[in-house]
C-alpha positions as CSV (number, residue, x, y, z in Angstrom):
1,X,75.1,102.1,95.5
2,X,76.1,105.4,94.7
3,X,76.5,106.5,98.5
4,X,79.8,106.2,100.3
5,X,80.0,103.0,103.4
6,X,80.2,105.1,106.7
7,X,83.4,104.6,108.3
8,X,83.3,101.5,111.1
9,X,84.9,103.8,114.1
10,X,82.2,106.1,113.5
11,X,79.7,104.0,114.3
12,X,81.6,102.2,116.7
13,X,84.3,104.1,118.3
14,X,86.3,100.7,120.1
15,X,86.7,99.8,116.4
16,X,90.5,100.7,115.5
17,X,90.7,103.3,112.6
18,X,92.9,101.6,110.8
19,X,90.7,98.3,111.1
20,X,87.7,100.8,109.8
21,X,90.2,101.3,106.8
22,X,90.4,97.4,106.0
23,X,86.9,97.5,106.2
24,X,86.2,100.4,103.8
25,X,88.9,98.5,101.0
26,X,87.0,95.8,101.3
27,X,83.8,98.2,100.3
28,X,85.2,100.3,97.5
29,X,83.5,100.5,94.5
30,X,86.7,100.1,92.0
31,X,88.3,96.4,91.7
32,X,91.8,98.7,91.6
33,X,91.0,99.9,95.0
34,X,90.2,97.0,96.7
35,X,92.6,94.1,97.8
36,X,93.6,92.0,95.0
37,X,94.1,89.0,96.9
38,X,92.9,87.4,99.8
39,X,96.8,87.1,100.9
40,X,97.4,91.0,101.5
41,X,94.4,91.1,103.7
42,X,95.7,88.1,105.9
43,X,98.9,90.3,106.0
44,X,97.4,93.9,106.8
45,X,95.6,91.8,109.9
46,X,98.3,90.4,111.0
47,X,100.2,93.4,111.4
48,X,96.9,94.8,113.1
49,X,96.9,91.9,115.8
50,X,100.6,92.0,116.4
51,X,100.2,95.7,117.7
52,X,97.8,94.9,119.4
53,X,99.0,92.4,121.4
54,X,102.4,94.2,121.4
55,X,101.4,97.1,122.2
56,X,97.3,97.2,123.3
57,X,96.8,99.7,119.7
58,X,97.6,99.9,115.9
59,X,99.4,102.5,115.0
60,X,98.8,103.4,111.3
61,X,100.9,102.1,108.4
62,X,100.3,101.5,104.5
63,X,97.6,98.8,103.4
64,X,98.1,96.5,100.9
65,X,102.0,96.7,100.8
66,X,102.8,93.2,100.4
67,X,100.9,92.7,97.0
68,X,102.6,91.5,94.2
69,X,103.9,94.4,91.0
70,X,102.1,91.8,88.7
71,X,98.4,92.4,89.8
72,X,95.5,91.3,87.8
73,X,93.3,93.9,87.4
74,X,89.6,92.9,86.7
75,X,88.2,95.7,84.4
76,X,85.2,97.8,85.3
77,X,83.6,97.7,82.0
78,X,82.4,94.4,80.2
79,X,83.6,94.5,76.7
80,X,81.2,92.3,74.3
81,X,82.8,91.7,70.9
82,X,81.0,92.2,68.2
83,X,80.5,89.7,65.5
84,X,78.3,89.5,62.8
């Protein structure tokens, strides 16, 4: 758990780079660093497919722009209160 996912193009080189970075935010260890909603992924492989049919690659461009300013945040700590 403590090691780092290999990156998919490395493994695979026909695997797009910016698909491998998808990938890699779907992996990371920090709820704050991974999607927060199933909604900005649909729309970061959208944008991936549309290149691609466009324009046979995916150039690079910011992941995770289209989420919302309000996110929800699950904390990476459980906090038990304490009663007596």
């Amino acid at each position: 758990m403590a090691l780092q996912p290999v990156p998919s193009d490395t493994i695979a080189p026909k695997i797009p780079a910016l698909v491998s970075e998808i990938i890699l935010k779907l992996l990371a260890k920090t709820a704050k660093d991974r999607y927060q909603s199933a909604w900005e992924i649909k729309i970061d492989l959208e944008q991936c497919l549309i290149q691609l049919e466009n324009t046979g690659r995916i150039e690079p461009f910011l992941l995770a722009q289209q989420d919302s300013s309000d996110k929800f945040y699950i904390p990476e700590k459980l906090y038990i209160p304490y009663c007596r």
